[in-house]
C-alpha positions, 0 to 999 in steps of 0.5 A, spaced: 333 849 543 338 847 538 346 847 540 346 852 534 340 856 537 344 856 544 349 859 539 346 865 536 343 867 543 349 868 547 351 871 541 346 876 542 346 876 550 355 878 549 352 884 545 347 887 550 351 885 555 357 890 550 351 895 550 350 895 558 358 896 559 358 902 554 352 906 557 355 906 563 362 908 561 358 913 558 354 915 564 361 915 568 364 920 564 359 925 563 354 929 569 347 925 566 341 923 569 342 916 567 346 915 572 347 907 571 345 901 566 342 894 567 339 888 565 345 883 564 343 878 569 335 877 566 338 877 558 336 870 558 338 865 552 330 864 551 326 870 550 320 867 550 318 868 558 321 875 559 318 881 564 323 887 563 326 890 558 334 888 556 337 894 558 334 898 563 337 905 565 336 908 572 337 914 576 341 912 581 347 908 581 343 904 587 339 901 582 332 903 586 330 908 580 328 905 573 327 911 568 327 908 561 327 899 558 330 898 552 329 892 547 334 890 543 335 886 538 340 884 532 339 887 525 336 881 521 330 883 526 326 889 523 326 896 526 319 895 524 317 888 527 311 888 530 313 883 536 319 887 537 315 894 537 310 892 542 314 888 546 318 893 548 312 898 549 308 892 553 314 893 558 314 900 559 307 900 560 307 894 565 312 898 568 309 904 569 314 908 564 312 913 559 318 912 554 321 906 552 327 905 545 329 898 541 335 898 538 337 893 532 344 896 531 341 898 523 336 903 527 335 906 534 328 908 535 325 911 541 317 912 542 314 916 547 306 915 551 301 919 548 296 920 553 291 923 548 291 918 544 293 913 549 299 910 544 307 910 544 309 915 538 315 915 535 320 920 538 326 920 534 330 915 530 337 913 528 341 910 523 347 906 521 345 904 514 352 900 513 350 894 519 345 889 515 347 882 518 349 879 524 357 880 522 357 887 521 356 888 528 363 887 529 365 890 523 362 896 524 363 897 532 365 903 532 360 907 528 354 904 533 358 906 539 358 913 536 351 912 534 350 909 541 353 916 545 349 920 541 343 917 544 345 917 550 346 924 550 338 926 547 334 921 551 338 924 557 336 930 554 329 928 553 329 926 561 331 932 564 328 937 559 320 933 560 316 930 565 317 923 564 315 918 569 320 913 572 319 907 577 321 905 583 324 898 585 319 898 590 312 899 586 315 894 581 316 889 587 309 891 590 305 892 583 307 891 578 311 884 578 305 882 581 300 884 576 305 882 569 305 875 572 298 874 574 296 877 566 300 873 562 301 868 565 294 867 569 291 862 563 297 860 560 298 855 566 291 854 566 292 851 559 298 847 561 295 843 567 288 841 563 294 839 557 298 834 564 291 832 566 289 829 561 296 824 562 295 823 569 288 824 572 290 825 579 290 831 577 283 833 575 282 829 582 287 834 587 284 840 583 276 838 583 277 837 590 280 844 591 275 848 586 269 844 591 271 846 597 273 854 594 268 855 589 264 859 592 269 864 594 270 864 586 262 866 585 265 874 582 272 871 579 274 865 575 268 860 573 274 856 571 277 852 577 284 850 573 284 859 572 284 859 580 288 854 581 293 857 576 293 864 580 295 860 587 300 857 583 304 863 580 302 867 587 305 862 591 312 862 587 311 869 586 312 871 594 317 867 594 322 869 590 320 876 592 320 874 600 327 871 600 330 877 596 327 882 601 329 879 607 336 876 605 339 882 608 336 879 615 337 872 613 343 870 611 340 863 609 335 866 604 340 869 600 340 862 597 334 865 592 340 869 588 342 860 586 336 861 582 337 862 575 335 859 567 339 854 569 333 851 575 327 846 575 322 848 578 324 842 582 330 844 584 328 851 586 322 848 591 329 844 595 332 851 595 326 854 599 325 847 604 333 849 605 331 856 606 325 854 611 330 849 614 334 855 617 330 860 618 322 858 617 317 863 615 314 856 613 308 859 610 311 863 606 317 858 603 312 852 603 310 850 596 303 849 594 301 842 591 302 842 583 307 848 582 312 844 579 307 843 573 309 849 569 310 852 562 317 854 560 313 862 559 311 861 565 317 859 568 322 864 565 317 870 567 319 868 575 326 867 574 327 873 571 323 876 577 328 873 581 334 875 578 332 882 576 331 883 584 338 879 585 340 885 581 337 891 583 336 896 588 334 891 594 340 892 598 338 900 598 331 899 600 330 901 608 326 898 613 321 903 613 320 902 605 322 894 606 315 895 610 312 899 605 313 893 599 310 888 603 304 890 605 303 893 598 304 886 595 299 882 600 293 889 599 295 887 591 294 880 592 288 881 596 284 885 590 289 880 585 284 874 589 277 875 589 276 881 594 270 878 595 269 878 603 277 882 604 276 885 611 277 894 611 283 894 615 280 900 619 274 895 620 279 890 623 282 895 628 276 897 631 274 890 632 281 888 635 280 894 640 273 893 643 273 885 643 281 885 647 281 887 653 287 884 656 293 886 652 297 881 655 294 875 653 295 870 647 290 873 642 288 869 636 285 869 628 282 862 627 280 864 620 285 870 619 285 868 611 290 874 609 292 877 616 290 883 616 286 881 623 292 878 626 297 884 622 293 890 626 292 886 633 300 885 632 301 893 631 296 895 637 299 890 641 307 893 639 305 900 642 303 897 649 307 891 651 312 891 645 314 887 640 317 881 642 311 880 646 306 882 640 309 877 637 310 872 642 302 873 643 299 873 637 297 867 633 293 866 627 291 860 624 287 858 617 285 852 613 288 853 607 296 854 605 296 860 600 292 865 605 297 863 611 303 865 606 301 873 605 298 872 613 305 870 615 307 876 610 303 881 613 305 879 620 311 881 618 315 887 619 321 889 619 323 889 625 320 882 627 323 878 621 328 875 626 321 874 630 317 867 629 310 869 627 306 864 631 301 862 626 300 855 623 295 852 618 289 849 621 281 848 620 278 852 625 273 846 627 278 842 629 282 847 634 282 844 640 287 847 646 293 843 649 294 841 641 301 844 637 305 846 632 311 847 630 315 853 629 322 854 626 326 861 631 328 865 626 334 866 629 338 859 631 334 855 626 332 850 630 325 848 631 321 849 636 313 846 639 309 850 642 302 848 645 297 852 643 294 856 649 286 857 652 286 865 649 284 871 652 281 874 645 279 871 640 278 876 633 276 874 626 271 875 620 268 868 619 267 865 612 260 867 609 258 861 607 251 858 607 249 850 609 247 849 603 255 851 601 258 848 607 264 843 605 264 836 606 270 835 611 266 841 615 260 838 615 263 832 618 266 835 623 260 839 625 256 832 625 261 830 630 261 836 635 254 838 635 247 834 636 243 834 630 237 837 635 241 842 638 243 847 632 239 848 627 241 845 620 240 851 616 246 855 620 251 858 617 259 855 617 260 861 621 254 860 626 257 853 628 264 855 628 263 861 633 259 855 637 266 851 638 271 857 638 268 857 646 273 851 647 279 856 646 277 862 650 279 862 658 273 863 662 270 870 661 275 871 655 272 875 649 270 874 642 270 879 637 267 876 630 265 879 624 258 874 620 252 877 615 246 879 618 242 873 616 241 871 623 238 877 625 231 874 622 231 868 620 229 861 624 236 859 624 239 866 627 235 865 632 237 858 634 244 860 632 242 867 638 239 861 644 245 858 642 250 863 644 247 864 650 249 858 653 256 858 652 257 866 652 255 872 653 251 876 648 255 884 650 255 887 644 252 887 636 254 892 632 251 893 625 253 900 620 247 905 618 250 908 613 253 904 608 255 897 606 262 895 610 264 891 605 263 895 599 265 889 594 260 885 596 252 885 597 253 882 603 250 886 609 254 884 616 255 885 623 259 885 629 258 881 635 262 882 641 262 875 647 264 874 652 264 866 655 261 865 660 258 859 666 251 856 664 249 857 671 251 865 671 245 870 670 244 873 664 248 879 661 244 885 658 246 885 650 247 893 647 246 894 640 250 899 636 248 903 630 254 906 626 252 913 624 258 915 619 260 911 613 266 906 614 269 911 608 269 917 613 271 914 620 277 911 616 278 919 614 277 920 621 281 917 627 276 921 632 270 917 630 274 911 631 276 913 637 269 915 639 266 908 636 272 903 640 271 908 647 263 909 647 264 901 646 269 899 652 265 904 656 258 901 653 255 908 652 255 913 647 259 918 647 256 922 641 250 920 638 251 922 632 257 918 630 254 911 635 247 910 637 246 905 642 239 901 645 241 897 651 236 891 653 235 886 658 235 879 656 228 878 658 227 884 654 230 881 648 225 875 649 219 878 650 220 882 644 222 877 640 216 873 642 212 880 638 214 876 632 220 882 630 227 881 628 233 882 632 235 887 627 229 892 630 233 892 636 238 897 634 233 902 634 231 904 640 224 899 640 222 898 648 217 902 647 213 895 645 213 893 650 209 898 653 202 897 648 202 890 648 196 890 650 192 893 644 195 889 640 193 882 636 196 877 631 194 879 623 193 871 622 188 871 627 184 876 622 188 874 615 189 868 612 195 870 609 198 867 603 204 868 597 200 870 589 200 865 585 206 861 584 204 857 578 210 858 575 209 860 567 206 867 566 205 867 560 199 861 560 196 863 567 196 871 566 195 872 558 198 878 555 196 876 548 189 877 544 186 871 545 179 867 544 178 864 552 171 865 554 170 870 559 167 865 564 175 863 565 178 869 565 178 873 572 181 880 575 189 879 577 193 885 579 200 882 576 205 888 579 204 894 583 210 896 583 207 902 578 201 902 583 197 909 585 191 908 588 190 903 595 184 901 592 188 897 586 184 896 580 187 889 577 191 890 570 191 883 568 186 877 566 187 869 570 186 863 566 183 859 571 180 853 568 179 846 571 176 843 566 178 837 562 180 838 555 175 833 552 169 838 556 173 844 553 174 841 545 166 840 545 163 847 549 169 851 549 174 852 543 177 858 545 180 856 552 182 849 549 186 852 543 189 858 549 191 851 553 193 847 547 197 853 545 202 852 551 200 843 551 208 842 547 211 848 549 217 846 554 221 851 559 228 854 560 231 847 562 227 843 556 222 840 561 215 839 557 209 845 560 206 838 561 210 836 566 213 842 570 206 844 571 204 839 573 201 838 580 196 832 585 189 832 583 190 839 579 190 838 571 197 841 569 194 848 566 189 849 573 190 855 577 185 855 581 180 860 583 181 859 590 188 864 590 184 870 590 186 876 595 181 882 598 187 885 601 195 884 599 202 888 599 209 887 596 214 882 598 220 886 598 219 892 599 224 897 598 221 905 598 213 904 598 210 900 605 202 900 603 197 895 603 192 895 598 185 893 597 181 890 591 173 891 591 172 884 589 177 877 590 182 878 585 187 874 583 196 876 584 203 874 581 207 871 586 211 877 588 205 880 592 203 876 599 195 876 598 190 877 604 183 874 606 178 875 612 177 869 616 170 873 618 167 877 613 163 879 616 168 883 618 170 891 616 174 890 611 175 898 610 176 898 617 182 892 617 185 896 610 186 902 615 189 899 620 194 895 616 196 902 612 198 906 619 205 908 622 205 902 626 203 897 622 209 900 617 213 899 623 211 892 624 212 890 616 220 894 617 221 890 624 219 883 621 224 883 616 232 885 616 235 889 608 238 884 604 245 887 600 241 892 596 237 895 600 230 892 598 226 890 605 227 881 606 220 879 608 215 874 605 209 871 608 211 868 613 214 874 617 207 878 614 203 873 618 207 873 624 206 880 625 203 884 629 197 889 629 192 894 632 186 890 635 179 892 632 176 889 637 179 894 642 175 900 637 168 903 639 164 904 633 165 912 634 172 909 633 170 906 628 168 912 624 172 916 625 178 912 622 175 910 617 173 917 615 181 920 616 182 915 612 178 915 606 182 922 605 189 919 604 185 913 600 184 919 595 191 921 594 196 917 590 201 912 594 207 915 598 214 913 600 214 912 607 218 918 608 213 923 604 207 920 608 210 923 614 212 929 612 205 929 609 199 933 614 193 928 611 197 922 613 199 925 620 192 926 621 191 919 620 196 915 625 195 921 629 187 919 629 188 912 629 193 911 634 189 916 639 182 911 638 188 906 641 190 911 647 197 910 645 198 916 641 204 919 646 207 914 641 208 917 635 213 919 635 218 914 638 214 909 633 216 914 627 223 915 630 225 907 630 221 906 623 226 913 620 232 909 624 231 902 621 229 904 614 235 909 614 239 903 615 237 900 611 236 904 605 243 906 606 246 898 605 245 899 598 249 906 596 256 904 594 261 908 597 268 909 594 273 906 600 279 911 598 284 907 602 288 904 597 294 907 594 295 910 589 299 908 583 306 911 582 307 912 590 309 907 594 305 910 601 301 905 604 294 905 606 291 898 605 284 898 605 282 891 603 286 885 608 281 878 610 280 872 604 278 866 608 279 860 603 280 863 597 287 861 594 288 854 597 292 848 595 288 841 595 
């Protein structure tokens, strides 16, 4: 900037700073609502990176309640410019205010929202004719005074006489800061490191390094690691500047935030905080992340103006019950600014908390406490049953990335603890060993003090969700190191193999609350993961929801488990499995449903069944039903009852060969749709789809190609098929890789689908509604999306197996083998359908035989039902009721169809999305957060 352009700017900063002095006299000299004017300290002499508007009228003379902005400028600029226009109109709404004024000494014009139209519409407008330049400012001054009280008097008028909306210095704080400095600033920064990367390639390196480590967590919010980054970055200088401002009352060396201004580096400003952490901690929060140095002057601006608008405004005003207020407000805004991705419910983090501490006195700790909400409700439970010094004193948190531990340290602090050192420390969770330190600086004296970490009494925390194929590189190292490559399996998830090592940190008989995904539940590597808790803990408890998703945000579905770490040598525990039966949504809305979640837990017994169920085995039990092939997801519902008719039972592979459709992998060859010439002799039955199927004696709907001919034969004998392959011989897939060469497979021609893929039986791989195995009258070739059975003996009764297979039990066996996935579809494949069990036909007499036979042939007739209409239905009720009777088991069948209601009930309900109406509401500043964990998702490299 020019000295001249210096000039010309503190000419106009005098100006509104004239204006500010006379609106105020006027204020003081008549009962207005307006009781005070502002803005002198944000008129920078750049107007390049501004927030807030150049005049702000309050209706306090604390400064805590802003009513109107005004712009201003001088009268070379036109009333009618549109980047003065908008400019004035993009604060008012990023403020939340309905009315807005610019003012360039010619004309004075105010603007009102218009819901209807969702626009600014001008109000009313001013004049003074004779001001056309710069000079005539100052000559003219009397007449825009005059000008200046009549506006004054009509906008007062207008305030009073309408319900026009005003903000808070709370909710700017909390909302609306944070939001402007994300959206405008968000790509600009990003923009800015590219351009400094390319002049110094270690950045590229510092932020690539980031971005791998993170990038998962980024999957549904920025695809673009520099945009990521950038969020860290302004996210960081943000709290900050807001932490220091609205703690500088407590803490007389933060007051050293009021020292920046326009005239501060960014460099400058982080040796400002370091002094500032030197004196009073809150490390985490003060600390600078890597890179916040580079940032534009825009950008730059923008956060000093933050600053200095709060160095200006009602912060001295604001009481300890709305000091609190704001600083949770700002972490949950945070929280859905980041990718909430994976954020933990804030009443889900209670209740965790309350049924993993037992021992309220006892360290307790958050190894993975991403945004804190974990360690913020331990610290609240605990301040009401041993206070707050001790609350503090026992609460330790800790994660592996730095952004996140700077809102932990925010949410764990209120205000009355802010003189109180938080006991939370940067640190990756694997690499927790007890009898380590860190170092915390006491608030009060300044002085820096080690502490050893403790053996825990509780550990709770919500562990990442990350699958080993995403398993970061420093965390695989460190797994390789502690675990034995035969000891776990390598398809474990990160969450799995920190789980395993938190039992260094617990005492003996210390307890761990964790909330994981629910995969271990039925795949091989959660039931490595199962056997290996068992040697380190004691499996007590295993909660899951059944009705509704707990993290709504996310497909993923979730469990909590409750250990207690136990000696190798000691017998067993029996583990309870628990079903939620009401919605997050509604035990949030509920506190005795809370309540009677966490008591029946403590007491391991449900005190209400329709709010928790539970089924409770033995670990023998749990092994002898997880050797009948069913997944651990079939223990919540009450499934003993297996136990009891093993014996008319048999392994469906010792009847079935069991096999997936056909994998190919290009439809368009292998089941023609278009009109084409291929010889009949080539073209077989297929069934492509039977999610439209009606009968379970299917009848295919599509052609196979399957030719094993080669192309020479086919030239000569047969065109048709050789002018069907060729049509297809240059063709190349989604990737651009030649058919010829995707297709390609050992000892088979590329176009070769051979025509031993023939099922007599099939069913749908993820199922959801309709479970149903069908029939064809003769081998047919299926899609991959179906799983194709063959007898072994066919000598065998095939009517007879196909009824079987479409029983109540066989339906229970198709639910229990699998577990929901996000959306609510059945996860199974043909592995877990091979692996199930069914009724054996050996045990069958051939009377029997007949009479199954024939009460099937009447549901045969009828079109495929859901599962749910089949029980309802007398003809399909008649049919288990026969089958189940031939096996002397038909007591049964009621427990059969209660445990398979249960499960898909459960499982149905994970995909409706349930609104959480937890969060507050825009306008208020009431606090009811719902959104809190976010594991490694805003770090520093």
């Amino acid at each position: 900037m020019s000295s001249q352009d210096i000039i010309v700017r503190k000419n106009e900063r005098s100006w509104a700073i004239e204006i500010i002095s006379q609106i105020n006299r006027i204020a003081s000299e008549n009962d207005l609502v307006i009781k005070r004017a502002g803005g002198e300290s944000t008129i920078s002499y750049s107007k390049s990176g501004r927030m807030f508007p150049d005049v702000i009228l309050y209706e306090d003379k604390e400064l805590s309640r802003i009513l109107q902005g005004w712009e201003l400028k001088m009268p070379d600029v036109s009333i009618t410019d549109e980047t003065f226009v908008k400019d004035a109109q993009r604060k008012a709404k990023a403020l939340g205010l309905t009315s807005c004024l610019i003012w360039n000494f010619t004309y004075a014009q105010l603007f009102i929202f218009n819901e209807a139209s969702g626009d600014f519409e001008l109000k009313k407008q001013w004049e003074n004719l004779n001001i056309k330049t710069r000079s005539d400012v100052a000559l003219y001054k009397d007449n825009w005074e005059k000008t200046l009280y009549d506006v004054i008097i009509f906008v007062n008028e207008f305030l009073l006489s309408n319900d026009v909306k005003h903000i808070s210095i709370g909710e700017i704080i909390s909302n609306s800061a944070l939001n402007i400095l994300i959206n405008d600033n968000k790509s600009i920064v990003a923009d800015f490191l590219k351009e400094q990367s390319v002049v110094d390639s270690v950045i590229e390196a510092k932020i690539s390094i980031w971005w791998k480590s993170i990038k998962s967590e980024y999957q549904f919010d920025e695809t673009d690691p520099y945009k990521a980054y950038a969020k860290s970055v302004i996210l960081n200088w943000a709290y900050r500047l807001i932490f220091a401002h609205l703690i500088k009352r407590q803490q007389k060396e933060a007051i050293h935030v009021n020292d920046i201004d326009y005239e501060t580096t960014p460099k400058e400003a982080n040796i400002i905080f370091s002094e500032i952490t030197s004196k009073c901690d809150f490390y985490n929060v003060f600390a600078s992340i890597d890179l916040n140095e580079l940032l534009p002057n825009k950008t730059w601006e923008s956060l000093v103006d933050l600053s200095l608008f709060l160095k200006e405004n009602g912060i001295k005003s604001i009481n300890q019950s709305m000091l609190q207020n704001i600083l949770e407000k700002c972490v949950n805004v945070t929280r859905r600014e980041l990718n909430g991705q994976f954020t933990t419910p804030k009443t889900l983090a209670r209740i965790l908390a309350s049924i993993t501490i037992h021992n309220w006195t006892e360290d307790c700790a958050d190894p993975c406490c991403g945004t804190g909400t974990i360690p913020h409700e331990i610290i609240n439970l605990k301040k009401f049953k041993i206070g707050v010094s001790k609350a503090i004193d026992t609460t330790w948190a800790s994660d592996k990335y730095s952004l996140p531990l700077q809102i932990a340290n925010i949410s764990m602090t209120s205000c009355e603890t802010i003189n109180m050192a938080n006991r939370i420390f940067q640190s990756n969770a694997l690499e927790l060993k007890p009898g380590a330190t860190t170092d915390i600086v006491d608030p009060k004296t300044g002085i820096k003090l080690t502490y050893g970490i403790p053996l825990f009494g509780a550990i709770c925390s919500n562990l990442p969700f990350i699958a080993f194929e995403n398993v970061p590189a420093e965390d695989e190292l460190l797994i390789n190191q502690e675990f034995d490559r035969d000891y776990v399996n390598r398809k474990s998830d990160l969450s799995y193999f920190i789980a395993l090592h938190l039992a260094n940190m617990l005492r003996d008989k210390g307890y761990l609350g964790i909330i994981t995904s629910n995969a271990w539940l039925g795949t091989s590597a959660g039931a490595a993961f199962y056997c290996n808790l068992l040697e380190h803990y004691n499996l007590l408890q295993v909660h899951v929801s059944g009705s509704g998703r707990w993290f709504q945000n996310a497909d993923v579905v979730t469990t909590i488990l409750i250990l207690q770490k136990r000696d190798s040598s000691e017998n067993r525990l029996p583990t309870t499995f628990w079903l939620w039966k009401k919605t997050l949504e509604s035990i949030s809305n509920n506190s005795d449903y809370e309540r009677t979640i966490i008591e029946s837990s403590l007491l391991n017994k449900s005190s209400d069944e329709s709010i928790i169920k539970c089924s409770e085995y033995t670990s023998d039990q749990i092994d002898q039903l997880h050797n009948m092939n069913i997944s651990y997801n079939a223990l919540f519902h009450d499934v003993l009852w297996l136990l009891d008719i093993q014996q008319v039972l048999t392994p469906l592979r010792s009847l079935f060969k069991v096999f997936r459709g056909s994998r190919r992998g290009w439809d368009a060859l292998f089941f023609p749709k278009d009109k084409n010439s291929i010889e009949s002799k080539f073209l077989h039955p297929a069934l492509f789809n039977a999610k439209k199927l009606d009968d379970l004696v299917a009848v295919p709907d599509r052609k196979a190609f399957s030719c094993g001919l080669d192309l020479a034969t086919l030239e000569t004998n047969f065109k048709g098929a050789y002018k069907w392959i060729k049509k297809f011989e240059n063709q190349k897939n989604g990737t651009g890789k030649p058919l010829t060469e995707v297709l390609a497979r050992p000892k088979e021609k590329w176009y070769e689908m051979k025509p031993n893929e023939v099922a007599e039986i099939f069913t749908m791989m993820n199922p959801d509604k309709r479970i149903f195995f069908g029939r064809f009258n003769e081998p047919t070739f299926i899609n991959q999306r179906l799983i194709g059975l063959t007898l072994l003996d066919n000598s065998s009764d095939v009517v007879l197996y196909h009824a079987l297979l479409n029983s109540i039990l066989m339906k229970f066996f198709i639910e229990a083998v699998g577990f929901g996935r996000g959306l609510g579809v059945l996860d199974i494949n043909k592995d877990n359908v091979a692996s199930c069990l069914m009724l054996n036909p050996a045990c069958l007499s051939q009377h029997s035989v007949n009479i199954i036979k024939m009460s099937f042939m009447v549901v045969t007739g009828k079109p495929i039902m859901t599962v749910e209409e089949e029980l309802k239905d007398t003809d399909w009720i008649s049919f288990n009721h026969t089958v189940l009777s031939a096996f002397n088991i038909d007591s049964y069948y009621d427990s059969i169809c209660n445990s398979l209601k249960s499960m898909r009930k459960a499982r149905m309900t994970a995909k409706d999305k349930f609104e959480v109406n937890e969060t507050s509401k825009v306008g208020s500043i009431k606090y009811d957060a719902s959104l809190s964990k976010e594991y490694s998702k805003a770090a520093e490299p």
